[in-house]
C-alpha positions in Angstrom: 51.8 1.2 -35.1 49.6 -0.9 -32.9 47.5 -1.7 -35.9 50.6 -2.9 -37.8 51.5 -5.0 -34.2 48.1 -7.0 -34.3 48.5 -7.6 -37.5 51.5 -9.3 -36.5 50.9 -10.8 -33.4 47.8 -12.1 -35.6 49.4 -13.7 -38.5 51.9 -15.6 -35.5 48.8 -16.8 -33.9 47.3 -18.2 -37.2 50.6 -19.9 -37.8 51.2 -21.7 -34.6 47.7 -22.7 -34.7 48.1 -24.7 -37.8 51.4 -25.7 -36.5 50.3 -26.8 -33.2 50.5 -30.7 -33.3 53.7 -32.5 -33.7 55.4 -32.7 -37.4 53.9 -35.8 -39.2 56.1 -35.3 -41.9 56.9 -34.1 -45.0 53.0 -33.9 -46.2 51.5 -32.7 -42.9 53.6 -29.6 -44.0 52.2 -29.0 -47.1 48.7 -29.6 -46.0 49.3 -26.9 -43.4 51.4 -24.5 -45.9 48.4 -24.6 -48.1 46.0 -23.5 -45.4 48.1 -20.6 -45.0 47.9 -20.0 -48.5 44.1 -20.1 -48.6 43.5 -18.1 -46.1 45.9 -15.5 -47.8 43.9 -15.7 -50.9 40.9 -15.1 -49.4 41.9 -12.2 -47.0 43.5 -11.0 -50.7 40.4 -11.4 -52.3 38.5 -9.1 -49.6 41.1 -6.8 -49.6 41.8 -5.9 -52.9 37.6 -5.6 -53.6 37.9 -2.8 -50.8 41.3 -1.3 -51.9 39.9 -1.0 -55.6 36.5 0.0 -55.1 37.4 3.9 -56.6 40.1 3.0 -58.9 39.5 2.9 -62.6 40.6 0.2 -64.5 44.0 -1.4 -65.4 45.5 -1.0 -68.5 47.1 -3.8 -68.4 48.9 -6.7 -66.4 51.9 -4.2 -65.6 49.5 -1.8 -64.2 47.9 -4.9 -61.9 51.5 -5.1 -60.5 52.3 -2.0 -59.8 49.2 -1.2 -58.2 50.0 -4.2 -55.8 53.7 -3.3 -55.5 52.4 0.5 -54.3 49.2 0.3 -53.0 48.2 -2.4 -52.1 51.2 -3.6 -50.5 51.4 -0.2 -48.5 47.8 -0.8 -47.1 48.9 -4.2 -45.9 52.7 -4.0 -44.7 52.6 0.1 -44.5 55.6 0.6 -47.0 56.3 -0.3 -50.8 57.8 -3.3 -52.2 61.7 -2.3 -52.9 61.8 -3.5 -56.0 60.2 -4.8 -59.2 61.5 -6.6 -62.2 60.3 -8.5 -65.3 60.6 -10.3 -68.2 58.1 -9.2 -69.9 56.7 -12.3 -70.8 54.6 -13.1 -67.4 57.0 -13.0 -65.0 57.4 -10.9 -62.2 59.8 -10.5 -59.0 58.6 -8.6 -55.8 61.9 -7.8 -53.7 61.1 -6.5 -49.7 64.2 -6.4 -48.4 62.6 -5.9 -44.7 59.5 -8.0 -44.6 57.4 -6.7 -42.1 56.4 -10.5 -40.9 60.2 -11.9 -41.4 61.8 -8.6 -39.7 60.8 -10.0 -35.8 62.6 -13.4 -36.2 66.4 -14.0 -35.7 68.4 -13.9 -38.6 70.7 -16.4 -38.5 70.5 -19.2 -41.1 68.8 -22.1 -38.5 65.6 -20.1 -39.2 65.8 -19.9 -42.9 63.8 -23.6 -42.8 61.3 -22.1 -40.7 60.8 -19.0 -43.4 58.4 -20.6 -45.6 55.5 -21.0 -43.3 55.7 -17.4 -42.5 55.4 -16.7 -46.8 52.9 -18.7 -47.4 49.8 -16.7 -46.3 51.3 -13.6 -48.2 51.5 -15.6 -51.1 48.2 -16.4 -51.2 47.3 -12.6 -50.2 49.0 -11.6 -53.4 47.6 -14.7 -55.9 44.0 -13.8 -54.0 44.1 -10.0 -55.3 45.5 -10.7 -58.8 42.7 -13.0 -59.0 40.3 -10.6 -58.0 41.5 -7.9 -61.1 41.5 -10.9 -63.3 45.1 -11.8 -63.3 45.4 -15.4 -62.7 48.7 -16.3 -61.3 51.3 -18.0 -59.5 53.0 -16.8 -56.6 55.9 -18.2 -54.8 58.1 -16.6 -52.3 62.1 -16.8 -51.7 64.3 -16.0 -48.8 68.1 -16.6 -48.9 68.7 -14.0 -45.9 66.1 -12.6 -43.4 64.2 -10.8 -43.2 64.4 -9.7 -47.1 62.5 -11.9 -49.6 61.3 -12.1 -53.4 57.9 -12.9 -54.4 58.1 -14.7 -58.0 54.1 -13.7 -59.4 53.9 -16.4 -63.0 51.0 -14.9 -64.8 49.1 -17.5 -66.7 47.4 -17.0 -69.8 43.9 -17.4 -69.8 
């Protein structure tokens, strides 16, 4: 439990930090959603090398996801994602439907604007271990009511 709270207290700290000086618009946004994302994909990258070190390979793509939908997502936010669909052709949905870094904010919809800064450094967590089993993706996240979200993973073709 108190591992799980640092984590979180963490991954606030990170985000006001980027956050700290006054709005400069629409860009200064991105710029600072992409930080988050970066740092995501590294901390993904790291993770997943650890996570992985005993497992045998993937069969395939499917495989990657499940492993990340079971595993590695249970090492991270200490339960499973709820749910996982796809197409079949490359693209895949990750449902939580009580994000562990969404779950601590109000949920009325004034904060649904303020959701994707919180996403973005688990959407680079997720596109930074896919990379890291050779799955090169795309990863954006979706929240129409808090605290429960979708993950869209794109797998591109190499």
């Amino acid at each position: 439990m108190a591992d799980e709270a640092l984590f979180q207290f963490l991954h606030y700290e990170v985000i006001q930090y980027i956050y700290k000086f006054p709005e400069n618009g629409e860009a200064e946004n991105g710029r600072s959603i992409t930080k988050l994302e970066n740092m995501g994909f590294r901390v993904g990258q790291g993770l997943i090398e650890r996570f992985t070190k005993e497992t045998p390979r993937f069969k395939d793509e499917l495989d990657v996801m499940k492993f990340v939908c079971k595993d590695f997502w249970t090492c991270v936010f200490k339960k499973q994602i709820d749910n996982l669909r796809t197409n079949h052709q490359g693209i895949y949905v990750l449902q939580d439907n009580k994000f562990r870094l969404l779950s601590q904010l109000s949920a009325g919809k004034q904060y649904l604007e303020h959701a994707p800064k919180y996403m973005a450094f688990t959407c680079g967590l997720v596109r930074g271990g896919l990379s890291n089993l050779g799955v090169k993706s795309i990863v954006t996240a979706e929240v129409s009511v808090m605290p429960a979200c979708k993950f869209q993973v794109m797998i591109q073709k190499i």
